[in-house]
N, C-alpha and C positions, 0 to 999 in steps of 0.2 A: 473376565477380569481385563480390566483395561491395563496395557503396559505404561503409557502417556497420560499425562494429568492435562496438560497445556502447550501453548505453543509458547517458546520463548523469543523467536526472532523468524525471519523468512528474507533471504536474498532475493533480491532482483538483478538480473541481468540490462543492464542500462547501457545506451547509447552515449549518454553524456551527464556524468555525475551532476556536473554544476546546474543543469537543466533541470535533473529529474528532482535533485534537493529542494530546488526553488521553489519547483512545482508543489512537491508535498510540505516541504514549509509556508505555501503561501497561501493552498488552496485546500489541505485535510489539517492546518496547523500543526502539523510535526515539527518538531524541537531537532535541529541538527547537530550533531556531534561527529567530531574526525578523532580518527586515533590508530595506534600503530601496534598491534598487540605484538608481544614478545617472538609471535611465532613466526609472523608473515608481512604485507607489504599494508602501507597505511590503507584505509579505509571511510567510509562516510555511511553513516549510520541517519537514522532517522526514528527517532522515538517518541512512544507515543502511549501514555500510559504506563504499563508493565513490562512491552514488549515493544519491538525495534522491527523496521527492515536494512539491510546493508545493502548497500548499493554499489553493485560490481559491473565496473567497464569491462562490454563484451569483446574488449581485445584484450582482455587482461588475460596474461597466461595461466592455463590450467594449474599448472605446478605452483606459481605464486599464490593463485588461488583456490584451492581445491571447491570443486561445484560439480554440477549434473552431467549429464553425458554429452549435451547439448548447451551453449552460453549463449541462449538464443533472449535477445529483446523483443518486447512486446507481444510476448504469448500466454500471457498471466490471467487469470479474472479472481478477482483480490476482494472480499467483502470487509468492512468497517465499519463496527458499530458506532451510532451515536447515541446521544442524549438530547440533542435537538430538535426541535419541530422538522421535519422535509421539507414545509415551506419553506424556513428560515435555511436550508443546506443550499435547496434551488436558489435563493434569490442571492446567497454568496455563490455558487458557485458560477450565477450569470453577472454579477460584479466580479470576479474574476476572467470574464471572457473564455467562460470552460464549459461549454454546450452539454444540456442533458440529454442524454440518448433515451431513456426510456425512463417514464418514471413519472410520480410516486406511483409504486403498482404493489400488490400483495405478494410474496414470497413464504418460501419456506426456511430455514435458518437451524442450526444444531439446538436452538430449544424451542423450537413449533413458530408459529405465524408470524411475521414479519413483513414492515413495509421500506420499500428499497428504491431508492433513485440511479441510476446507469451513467459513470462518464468516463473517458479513457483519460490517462495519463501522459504524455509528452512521447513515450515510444509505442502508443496505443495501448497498453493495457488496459481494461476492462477494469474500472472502479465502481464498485456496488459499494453506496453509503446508507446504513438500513437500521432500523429502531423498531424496539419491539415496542408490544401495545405494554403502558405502565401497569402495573397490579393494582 
């Protein structure tokens, strides 16, 4: 029995919010949203579909923010599904001036075969953008 159905959100630990929003707003088209929830210090979110990443400055204080043991940037490797051709992913992500590192190549993915293109994010994270074969 699984305890978890889904993921609802994932922080990043980021160098520089206004950089890394840009980034994913401009080059995975994520929808940016800021907001100040009841509990703690504002924030910048990045959504995308169902689910979000929140984007934490890694001098932000622990207590303001509660996170991992570690508020370490750039140690992520972060997979994204599309619906796109990977042609059409590479040829935006080289109109973006955002180098493919490896890629299109076959993988493995939580529901079997998958193909996946490689590119880091602005504090170097490892971005896997990947589509399964259609039914």
């Amino acid at each position: 029995m699984s305890i978890v159905t889904t993921l609802d959100h994932l922080v990043l630990n980021v160098r520089d919010v206004e950089v890394s929003a840009a980034w994913y707003a401009q080059v995975l088209g994520m929808t940016r949203h800021d907001f100040r929830p009841a509990y703690g210090v504002a924030r910048t979110s990045m959504k995308f579909g169902t689910m979000m990443l929140n984007l934490r400055p890694v001098d932000m204080d622990k207590v303001a923010w509660f996170t991992g043991a570690e508020a370490v940037a750039g140690s992520e490797d972060l997979c994204f599904l599309t619906d796109l051709s990977l042609d059409g992913v590479c040829r935006h992500l080289a109109d973006c001036g955002v180098p493919v590192e490896v890629g299109p190549v076959a993988r493995r993915g939580a529901r079997g075969e998958m193909t996946s293109v490689y590119c880091r994010d602005p504090d170097g994270n490892l971005v896997e953008v990947a589509s399964y074969p259609k039914p």
